[in-house]
Biopython code that builds the backbone (N, CA, C, O; Angstrom):
import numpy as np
from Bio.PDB.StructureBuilder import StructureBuilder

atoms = [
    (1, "UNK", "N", (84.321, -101.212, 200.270)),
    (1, "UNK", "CA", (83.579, -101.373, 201.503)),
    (1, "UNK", "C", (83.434, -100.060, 202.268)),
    (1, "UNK", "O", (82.362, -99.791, 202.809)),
    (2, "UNK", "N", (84.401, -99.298, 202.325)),
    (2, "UNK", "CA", (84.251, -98.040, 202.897)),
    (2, "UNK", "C", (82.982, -96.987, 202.101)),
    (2, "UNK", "O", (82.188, -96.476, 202.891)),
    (3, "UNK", "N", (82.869, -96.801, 201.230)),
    (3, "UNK", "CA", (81.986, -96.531, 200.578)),
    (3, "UNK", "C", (80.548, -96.755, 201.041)),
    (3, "UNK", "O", (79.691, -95.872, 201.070)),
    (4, "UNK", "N", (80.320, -98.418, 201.511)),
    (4, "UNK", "CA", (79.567, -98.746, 201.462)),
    (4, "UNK", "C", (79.198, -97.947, 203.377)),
    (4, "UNK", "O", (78.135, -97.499, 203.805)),
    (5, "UNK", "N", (80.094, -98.023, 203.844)),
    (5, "UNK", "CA", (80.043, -97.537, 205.469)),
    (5, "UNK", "C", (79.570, -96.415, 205.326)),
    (5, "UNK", "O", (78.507, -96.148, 205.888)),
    (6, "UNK", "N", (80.285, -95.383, 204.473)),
    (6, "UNK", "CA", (79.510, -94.142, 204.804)),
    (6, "UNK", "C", (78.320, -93.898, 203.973)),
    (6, "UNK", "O", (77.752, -92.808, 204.036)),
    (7, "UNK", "N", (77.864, -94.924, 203.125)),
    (7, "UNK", "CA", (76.176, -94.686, 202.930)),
    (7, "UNK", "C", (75.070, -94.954, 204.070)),
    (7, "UNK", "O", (73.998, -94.348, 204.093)),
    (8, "UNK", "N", (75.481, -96.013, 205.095)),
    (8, "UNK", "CA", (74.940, -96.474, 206.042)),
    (8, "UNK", "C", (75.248, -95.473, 207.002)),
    (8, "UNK", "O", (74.288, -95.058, 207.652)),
    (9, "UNK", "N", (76.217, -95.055, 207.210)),
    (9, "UNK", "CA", (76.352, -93.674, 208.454)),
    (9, "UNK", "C", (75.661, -92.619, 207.899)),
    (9, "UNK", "O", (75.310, -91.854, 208.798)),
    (10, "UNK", "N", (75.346, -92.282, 206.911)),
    (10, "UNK", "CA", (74.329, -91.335, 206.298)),
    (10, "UNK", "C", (72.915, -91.535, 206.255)),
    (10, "UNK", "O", (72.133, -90.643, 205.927)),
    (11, "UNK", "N", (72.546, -92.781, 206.606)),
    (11, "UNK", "CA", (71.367, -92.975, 206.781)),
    (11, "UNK", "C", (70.681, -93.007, 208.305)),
    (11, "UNK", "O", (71.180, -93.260, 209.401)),
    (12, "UNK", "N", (68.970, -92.546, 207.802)),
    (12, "UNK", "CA", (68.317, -92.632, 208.969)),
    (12, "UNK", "C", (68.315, -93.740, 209.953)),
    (12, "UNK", "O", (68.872, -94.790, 209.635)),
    (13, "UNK", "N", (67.759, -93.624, 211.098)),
    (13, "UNK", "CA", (67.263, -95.046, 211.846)),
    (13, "UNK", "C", (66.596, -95.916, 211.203)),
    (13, "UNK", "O", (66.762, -97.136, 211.221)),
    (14, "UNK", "N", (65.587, -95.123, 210.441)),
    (14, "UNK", "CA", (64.305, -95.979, 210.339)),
    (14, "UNK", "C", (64.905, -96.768, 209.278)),
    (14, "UNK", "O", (64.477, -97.914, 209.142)),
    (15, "UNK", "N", (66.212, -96.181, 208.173)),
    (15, "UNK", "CA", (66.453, -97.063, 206.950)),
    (15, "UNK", "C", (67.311, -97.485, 207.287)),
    (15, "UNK", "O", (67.784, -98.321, 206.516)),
    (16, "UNK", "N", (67.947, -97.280, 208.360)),
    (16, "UNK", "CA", (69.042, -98.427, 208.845)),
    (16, "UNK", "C", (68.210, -99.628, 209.349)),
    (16, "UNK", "O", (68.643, -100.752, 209.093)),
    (17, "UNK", "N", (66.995, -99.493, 210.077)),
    (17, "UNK", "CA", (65.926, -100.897, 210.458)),
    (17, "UNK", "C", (65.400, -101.430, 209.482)),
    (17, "UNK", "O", (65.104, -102.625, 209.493)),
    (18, "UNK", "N", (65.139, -100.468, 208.227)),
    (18, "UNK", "CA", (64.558, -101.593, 206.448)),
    (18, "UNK", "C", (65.897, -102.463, 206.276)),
    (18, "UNK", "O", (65.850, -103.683, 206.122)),
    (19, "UNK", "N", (66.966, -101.809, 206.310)),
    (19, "UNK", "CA", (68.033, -102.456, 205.757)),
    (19, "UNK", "C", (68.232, -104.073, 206.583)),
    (19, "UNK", "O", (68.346, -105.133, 205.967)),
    (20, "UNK", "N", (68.237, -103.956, 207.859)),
    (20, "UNK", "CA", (69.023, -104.734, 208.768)),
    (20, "UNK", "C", (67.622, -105.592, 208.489)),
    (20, "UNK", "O", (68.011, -106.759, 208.541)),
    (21, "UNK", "N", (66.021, -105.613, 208.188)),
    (21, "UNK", "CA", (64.821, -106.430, 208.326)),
    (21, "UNK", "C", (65.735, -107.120, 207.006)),
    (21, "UNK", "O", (66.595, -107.968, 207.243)),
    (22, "UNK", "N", (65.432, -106.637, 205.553)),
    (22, "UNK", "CA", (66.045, -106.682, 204.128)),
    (22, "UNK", "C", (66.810, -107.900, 204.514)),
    (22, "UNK", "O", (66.356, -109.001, 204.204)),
    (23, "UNK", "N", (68.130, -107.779, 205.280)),
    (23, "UNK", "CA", (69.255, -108.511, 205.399)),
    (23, "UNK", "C", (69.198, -109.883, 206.068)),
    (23, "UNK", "O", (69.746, -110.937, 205.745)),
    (24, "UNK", "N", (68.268, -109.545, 207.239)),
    (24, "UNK", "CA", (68.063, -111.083, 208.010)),
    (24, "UNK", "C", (66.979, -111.237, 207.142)),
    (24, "UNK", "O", (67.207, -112.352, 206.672)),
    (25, "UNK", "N", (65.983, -110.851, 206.644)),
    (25, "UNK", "CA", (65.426, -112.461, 205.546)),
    (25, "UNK", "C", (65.751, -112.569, 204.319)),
    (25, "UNK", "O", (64.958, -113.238, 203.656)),
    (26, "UNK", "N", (66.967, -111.992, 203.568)),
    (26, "UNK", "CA", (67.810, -112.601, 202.551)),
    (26, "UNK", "C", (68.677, -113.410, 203.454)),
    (26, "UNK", "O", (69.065, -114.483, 202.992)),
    (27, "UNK", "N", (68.839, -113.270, 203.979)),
    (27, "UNK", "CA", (69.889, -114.260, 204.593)),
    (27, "UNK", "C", (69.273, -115.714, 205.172)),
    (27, "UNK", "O", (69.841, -116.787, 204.972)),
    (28, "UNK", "N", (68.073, -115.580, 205.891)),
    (28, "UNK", "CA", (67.286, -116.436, 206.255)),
    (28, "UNK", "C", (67.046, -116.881, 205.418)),
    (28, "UNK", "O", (67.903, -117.712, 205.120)),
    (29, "UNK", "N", (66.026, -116.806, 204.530)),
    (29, "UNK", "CA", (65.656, -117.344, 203.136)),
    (29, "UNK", "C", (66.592, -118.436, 202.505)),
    (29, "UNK", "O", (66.164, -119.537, 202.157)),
    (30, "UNK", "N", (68.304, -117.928, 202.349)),
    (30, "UNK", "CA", (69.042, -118.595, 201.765)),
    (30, "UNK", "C", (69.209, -119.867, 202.364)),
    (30, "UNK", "O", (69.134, -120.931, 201.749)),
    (31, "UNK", "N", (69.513, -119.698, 203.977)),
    (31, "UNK", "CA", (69.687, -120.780, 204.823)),
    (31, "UNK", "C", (68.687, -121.718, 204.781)),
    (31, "UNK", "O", (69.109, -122.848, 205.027)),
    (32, "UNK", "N", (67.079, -121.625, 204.474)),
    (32, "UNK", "CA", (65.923, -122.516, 204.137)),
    (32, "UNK", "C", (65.866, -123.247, 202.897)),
    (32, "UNK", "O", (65.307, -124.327, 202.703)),
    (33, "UNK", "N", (66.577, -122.458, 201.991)),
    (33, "UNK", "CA", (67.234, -123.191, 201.163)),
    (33, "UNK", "C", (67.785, -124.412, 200.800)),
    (33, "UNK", "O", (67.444, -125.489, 200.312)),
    (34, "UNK", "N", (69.162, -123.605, 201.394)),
    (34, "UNK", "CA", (70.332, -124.670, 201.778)),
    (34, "UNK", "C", (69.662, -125.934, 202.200)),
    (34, "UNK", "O", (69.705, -127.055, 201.693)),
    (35, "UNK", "N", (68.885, -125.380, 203.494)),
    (35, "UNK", "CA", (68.387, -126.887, 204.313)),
    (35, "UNK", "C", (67.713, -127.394, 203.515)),
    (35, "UNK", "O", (67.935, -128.604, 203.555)),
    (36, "UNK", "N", (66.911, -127.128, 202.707)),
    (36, "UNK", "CA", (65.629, -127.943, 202.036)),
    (36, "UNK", "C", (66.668, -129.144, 200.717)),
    (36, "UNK", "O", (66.587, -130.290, 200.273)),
    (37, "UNK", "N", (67.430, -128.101, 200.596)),
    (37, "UNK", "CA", (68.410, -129.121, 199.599)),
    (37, "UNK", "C", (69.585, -130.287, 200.111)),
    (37, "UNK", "O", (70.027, -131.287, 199.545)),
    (38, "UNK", "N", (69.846, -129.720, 201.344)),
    (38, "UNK", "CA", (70.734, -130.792, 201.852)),
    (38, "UNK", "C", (69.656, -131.999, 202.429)),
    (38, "UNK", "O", (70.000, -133.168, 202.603)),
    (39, "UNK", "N", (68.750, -131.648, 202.599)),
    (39, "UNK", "CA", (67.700, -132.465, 203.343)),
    (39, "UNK", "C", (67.035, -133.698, 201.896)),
    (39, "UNK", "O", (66.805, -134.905, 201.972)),
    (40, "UNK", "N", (66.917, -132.880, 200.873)),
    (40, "UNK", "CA", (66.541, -133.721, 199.714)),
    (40, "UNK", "C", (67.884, -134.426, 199.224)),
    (40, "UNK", "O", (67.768, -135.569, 198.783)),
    (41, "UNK", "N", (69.493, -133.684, 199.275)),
    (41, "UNK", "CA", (70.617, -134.792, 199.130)),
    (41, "UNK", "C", (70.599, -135.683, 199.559)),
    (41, "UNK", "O", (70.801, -136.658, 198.835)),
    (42, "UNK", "N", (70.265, -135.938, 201.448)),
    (42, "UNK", "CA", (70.827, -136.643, 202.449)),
    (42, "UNK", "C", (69.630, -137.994, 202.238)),
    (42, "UNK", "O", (69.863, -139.178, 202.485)),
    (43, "UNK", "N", (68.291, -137.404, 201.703)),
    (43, "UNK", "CA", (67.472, -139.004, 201.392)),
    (43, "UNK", "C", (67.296, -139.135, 200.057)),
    (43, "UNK", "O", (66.361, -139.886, 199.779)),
    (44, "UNK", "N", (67.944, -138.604, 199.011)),
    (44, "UNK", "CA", (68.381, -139.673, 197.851)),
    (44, "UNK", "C", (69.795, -140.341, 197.786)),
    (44, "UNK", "O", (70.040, -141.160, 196.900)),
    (45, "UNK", "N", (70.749, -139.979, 198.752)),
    (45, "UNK", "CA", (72.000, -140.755, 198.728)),
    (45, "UNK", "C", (72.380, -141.781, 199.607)),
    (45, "UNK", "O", (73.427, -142.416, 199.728)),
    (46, "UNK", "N", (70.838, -141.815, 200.448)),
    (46, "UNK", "CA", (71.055, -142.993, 201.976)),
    (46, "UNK", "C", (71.230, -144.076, 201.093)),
    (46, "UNK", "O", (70.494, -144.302, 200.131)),
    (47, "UNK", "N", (72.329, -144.826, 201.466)),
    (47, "UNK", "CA", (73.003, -146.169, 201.601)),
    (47, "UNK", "C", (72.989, -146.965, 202.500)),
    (47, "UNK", "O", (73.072, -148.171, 202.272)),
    (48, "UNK", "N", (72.853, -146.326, 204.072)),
    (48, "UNK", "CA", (73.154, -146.449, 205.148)),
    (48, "UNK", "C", (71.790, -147.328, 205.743)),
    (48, "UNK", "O", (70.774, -146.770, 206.159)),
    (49, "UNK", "N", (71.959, -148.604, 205.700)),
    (49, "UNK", "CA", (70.386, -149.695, 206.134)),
    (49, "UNK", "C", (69.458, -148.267, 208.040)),
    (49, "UNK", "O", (69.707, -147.417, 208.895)),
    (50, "UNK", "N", (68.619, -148.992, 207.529)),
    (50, "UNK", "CA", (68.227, -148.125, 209.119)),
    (50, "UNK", "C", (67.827, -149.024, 210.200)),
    (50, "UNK", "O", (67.415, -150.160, 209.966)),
    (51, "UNK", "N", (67.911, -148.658, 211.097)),
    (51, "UNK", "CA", (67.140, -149.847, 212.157)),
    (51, "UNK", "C", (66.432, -150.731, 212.011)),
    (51, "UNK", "O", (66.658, -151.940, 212.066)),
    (52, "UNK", "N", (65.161, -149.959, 211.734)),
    (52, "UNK", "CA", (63.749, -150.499, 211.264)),
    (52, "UNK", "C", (64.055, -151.993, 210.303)),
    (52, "UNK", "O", (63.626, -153.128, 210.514)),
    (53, "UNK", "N", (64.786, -151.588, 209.408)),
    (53, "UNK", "CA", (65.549, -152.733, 207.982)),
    (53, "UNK", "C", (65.475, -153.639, 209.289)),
    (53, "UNK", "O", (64.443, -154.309, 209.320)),
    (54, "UNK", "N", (66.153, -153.780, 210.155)),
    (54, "UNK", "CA", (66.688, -155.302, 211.192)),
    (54, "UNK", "C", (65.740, -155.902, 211.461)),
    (54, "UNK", "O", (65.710, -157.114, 211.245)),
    (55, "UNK", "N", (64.601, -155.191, 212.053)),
    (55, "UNK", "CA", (63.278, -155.976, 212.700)),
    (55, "UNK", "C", (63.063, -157.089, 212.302)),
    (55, "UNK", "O", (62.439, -157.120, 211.241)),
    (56, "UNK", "N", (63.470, -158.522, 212.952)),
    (56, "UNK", "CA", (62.699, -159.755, 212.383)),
    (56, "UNK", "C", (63.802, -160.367, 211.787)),
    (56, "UNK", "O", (63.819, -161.544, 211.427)),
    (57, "UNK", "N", (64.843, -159.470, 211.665)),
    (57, "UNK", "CA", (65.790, -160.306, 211.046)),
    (57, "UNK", "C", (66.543, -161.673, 211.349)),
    (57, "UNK", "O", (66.990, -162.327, 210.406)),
    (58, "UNK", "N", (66.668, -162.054, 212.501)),
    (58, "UNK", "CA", (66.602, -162.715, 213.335)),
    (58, "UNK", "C", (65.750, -163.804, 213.078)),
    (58, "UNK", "O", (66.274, -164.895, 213.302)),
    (59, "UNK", "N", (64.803, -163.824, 212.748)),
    (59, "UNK", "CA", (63.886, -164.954, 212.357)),
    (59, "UNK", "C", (63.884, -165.603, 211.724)),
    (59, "UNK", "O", (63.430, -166.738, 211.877)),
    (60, "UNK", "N", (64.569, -165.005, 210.402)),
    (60, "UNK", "CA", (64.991, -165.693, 209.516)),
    (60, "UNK", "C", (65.588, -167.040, 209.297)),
    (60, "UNK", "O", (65.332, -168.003, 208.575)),
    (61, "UNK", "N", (66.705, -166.666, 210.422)),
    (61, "UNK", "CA", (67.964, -168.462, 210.490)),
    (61, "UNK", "C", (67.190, -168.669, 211.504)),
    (61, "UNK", "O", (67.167, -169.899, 211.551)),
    (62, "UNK", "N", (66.474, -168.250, 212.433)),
    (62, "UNK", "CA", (66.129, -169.488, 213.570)),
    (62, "UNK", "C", (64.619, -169.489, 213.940)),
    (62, "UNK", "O", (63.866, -168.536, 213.739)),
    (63, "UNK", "N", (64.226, -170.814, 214.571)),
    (63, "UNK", "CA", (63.235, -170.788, 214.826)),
    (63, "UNK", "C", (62.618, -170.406, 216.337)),
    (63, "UNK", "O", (63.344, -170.484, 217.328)),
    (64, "UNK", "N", (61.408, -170.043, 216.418)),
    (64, "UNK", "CA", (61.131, -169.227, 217.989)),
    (64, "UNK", "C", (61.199, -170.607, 218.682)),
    (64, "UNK", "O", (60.765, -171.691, 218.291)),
    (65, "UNK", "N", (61.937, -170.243, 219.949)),
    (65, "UNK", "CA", (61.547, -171.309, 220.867)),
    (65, "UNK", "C", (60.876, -170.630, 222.222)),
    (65, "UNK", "O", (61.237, -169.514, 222.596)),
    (66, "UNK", "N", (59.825, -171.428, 222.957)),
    (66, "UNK", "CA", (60.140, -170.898, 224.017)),
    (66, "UNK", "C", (61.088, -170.702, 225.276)),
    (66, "UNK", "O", (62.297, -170.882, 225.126)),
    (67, "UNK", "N", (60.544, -170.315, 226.589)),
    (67, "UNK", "CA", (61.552, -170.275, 227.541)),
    (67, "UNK", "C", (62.082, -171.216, 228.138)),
    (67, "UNK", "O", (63.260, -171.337, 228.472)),
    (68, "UNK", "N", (60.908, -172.161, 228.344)),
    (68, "UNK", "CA", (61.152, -173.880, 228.677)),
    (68, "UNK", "C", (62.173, -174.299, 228.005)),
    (68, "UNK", "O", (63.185, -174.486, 228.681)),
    (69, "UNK", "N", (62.270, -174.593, 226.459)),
    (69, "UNK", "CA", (63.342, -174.926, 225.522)),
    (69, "UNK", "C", (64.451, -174.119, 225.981)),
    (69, "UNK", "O", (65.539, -174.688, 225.886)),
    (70, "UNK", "N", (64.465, -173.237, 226.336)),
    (70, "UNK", "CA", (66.379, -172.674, 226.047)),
    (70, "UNK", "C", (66.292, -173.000, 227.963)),
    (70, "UNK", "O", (67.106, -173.889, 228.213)),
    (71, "UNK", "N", (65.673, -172.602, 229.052)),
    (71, "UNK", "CA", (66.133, -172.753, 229.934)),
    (71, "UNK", "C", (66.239, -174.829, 230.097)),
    (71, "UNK", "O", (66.887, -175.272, 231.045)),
    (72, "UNK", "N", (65.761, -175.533, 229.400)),
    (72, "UNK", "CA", (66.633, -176.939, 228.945)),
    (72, "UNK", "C", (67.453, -177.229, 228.571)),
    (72, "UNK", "O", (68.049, -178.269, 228.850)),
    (73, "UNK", "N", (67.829, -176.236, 227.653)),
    (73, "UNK", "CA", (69.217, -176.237, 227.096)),
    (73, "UNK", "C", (70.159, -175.934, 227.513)),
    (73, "UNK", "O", (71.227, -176.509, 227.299)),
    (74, "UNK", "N", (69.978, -174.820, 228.309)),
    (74, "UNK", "CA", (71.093, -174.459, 229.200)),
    (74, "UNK", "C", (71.297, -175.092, 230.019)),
    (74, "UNK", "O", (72.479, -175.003, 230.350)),
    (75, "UNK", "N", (70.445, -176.117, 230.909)),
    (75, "UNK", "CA", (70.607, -176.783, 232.029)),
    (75, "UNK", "C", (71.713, -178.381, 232.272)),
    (75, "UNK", "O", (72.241, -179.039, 233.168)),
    (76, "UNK", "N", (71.524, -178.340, 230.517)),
    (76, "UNK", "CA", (72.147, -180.054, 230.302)),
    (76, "UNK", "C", (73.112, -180.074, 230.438)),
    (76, "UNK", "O", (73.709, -181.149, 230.486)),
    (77, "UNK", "N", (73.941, -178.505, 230.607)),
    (77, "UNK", "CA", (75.457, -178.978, 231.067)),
    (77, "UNK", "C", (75.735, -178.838, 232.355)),
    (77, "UNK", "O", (76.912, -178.935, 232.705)),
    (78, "UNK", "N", (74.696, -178.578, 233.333)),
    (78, "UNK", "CA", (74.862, -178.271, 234.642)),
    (78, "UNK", "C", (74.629, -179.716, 235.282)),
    (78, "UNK", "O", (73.860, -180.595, 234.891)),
    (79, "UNK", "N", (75.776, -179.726, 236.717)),
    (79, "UNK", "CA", (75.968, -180.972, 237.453)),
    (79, "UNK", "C", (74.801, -180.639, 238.485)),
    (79, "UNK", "O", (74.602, -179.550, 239.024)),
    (80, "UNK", "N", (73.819, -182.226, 238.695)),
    (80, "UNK", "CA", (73.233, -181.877, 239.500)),
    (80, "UNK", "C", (73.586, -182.662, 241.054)),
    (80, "UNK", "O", (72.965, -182.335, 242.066)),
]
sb = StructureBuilder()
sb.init_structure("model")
sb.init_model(0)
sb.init_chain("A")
sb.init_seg("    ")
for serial, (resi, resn, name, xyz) in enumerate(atoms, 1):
    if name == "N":
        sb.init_residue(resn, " ", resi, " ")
    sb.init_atom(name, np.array(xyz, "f"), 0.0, 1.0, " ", f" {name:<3s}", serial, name[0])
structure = sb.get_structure()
């Protein structure tokens, strides 16, 4: 590593600014990467139902009533 320090202290400004451009988009690059692949892991391994899945689910075991019906229902145990 020292080696590597005094090639960089030997260098100009201007190739110390190629170097440091060079470095943030190898480095960037890699990280777009990364993401693009964790992003293609994370939706071929969903297991996990999503919201959306629920919609309606509910409908299934019961039937719609209206408001009349349940506020009747609720009422039949009330003393009048």
């Amino acid at each position: 590593m020292p080696a590597v320090m005094e090639q960089v202290d030997g260098m100009s400004v201007a190739d110390k600014m190629r170097l440091m451009e060079y470095l943030v988009k190898s480095i960037s690059s890699a990280v777009m990467q990364y993401d693009e692949a964790a992003k293609a892991q994370r939706g071929a391994n969903r297991n996990k139902p999503r919201v959306s899945d629920f919609i309606g689910y509910g409908a299934r075991f019961h039937k719609l009533r209206t408001t009349e019906e349940w506020m009747k229902e609720l009422r039949e145990g009330e003393e009048e």
